[in-house]
C-alpha positions in Angstrom: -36.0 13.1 -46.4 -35.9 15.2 -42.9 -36.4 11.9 -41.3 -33.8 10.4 -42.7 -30.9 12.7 -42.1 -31.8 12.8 -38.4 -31.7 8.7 -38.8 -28.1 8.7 -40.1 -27.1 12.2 -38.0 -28.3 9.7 -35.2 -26.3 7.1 -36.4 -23.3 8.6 -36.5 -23.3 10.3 -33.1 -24.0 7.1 -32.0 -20.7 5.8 -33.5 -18.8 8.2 -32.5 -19.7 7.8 -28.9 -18.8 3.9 -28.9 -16.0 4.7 -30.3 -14.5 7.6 -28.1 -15.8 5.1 -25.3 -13.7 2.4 -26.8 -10.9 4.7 -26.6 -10.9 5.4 -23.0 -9.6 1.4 -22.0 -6.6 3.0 -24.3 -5.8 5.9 -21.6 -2.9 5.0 -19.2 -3.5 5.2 -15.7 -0.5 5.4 -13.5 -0.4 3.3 -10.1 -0.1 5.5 -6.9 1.9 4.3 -4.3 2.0 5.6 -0.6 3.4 4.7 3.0 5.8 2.4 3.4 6.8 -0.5 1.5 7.6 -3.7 3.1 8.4 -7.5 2.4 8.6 -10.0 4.5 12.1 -10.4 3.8 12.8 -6.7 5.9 10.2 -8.4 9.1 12.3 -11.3 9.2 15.4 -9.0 10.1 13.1 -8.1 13.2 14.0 -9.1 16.7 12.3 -8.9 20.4 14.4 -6.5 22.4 15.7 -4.5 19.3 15.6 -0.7 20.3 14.0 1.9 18.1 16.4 3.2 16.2 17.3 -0.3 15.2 13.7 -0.9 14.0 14.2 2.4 12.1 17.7 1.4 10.2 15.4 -2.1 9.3 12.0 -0.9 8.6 12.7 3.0 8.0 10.5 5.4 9.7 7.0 4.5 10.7 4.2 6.5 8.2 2.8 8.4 11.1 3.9 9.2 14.4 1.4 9.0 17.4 2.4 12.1 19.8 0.2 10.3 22.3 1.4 6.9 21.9 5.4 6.7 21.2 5.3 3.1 21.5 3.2 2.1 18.7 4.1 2.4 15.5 2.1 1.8 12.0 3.3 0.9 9.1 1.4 1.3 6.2 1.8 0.8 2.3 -1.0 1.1 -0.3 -0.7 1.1 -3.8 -3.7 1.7 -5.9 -3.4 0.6 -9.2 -4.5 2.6 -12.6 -6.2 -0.4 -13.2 -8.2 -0.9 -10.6 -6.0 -3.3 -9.0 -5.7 -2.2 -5.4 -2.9 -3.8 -2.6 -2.3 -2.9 1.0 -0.4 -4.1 3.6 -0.2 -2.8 7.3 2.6 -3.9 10.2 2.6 -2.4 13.6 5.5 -2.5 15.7 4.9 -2.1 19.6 7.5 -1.5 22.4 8.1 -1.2 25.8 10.7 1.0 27.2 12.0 1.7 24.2 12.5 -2.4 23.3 10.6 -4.2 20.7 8.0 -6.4 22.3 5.5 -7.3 19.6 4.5 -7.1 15.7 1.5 -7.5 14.3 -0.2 -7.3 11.1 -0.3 -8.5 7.5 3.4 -10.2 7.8 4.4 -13.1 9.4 6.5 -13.6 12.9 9.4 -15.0 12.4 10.8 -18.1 13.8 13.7 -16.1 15.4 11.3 -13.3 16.3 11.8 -14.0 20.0 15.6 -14.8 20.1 17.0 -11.1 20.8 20.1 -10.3 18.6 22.5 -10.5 21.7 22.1 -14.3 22.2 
């Protein structure tokens, strides 16, 4: 008789455990974003020879600034999903004498990448 009330007491906690782990696919996760975001769209706007503050009104500010290195700049946009569905993207922006010279990165060039806005 013992025997069987740890059978069923065993039974039950076993339930109960698949169950309250059932429950946890039921939990909402939120998704965290962080950096900046980007799409290609705002890229496309970029031109060779564009000074930084241009750059800035386009893109916004960089995520992080370099105090050894003003003439790179990272940007950087993550967002990690409460499912478990993770995205990132990165772009960095380089210059020389305070003129845009390069991107690279997860984004395409444009095709009017090297025609400077003054043309």
């Amino acid at each position: 008789m013992a025997s069987m009330k740890a059978v069923v007491k065993i039974a039950i906690l076993i339930a109960v455990l698949s169950s309250v782990s059932a429950c946890s696919s039921w939990v909402y996760r939120i998704d965290i974003p962080q950096g900046n975001f980007l799409e290609q769209k705002d890229v496309d706007k970029l031109r060779i020879a564009m000074t930084k503050e241009q750059v800035i009104f386009v893109l916004g500010n960089p995520v992080a600034a370099n105090p050894f290195d003003n003439d790179t700049w990272h940007y950087f946009y993550a967002l990690k999903g409460g499912r478990g569905n993770n995205f990132e993207k990165r772009l960095v922006v380089e210059f020389k004498d305070d003129r845009l010279v390069d991107i690279s990165g997860d984004f395409e060039k444009s095709a009017d990448f090297d025609k400077p806005l003054d043309i």
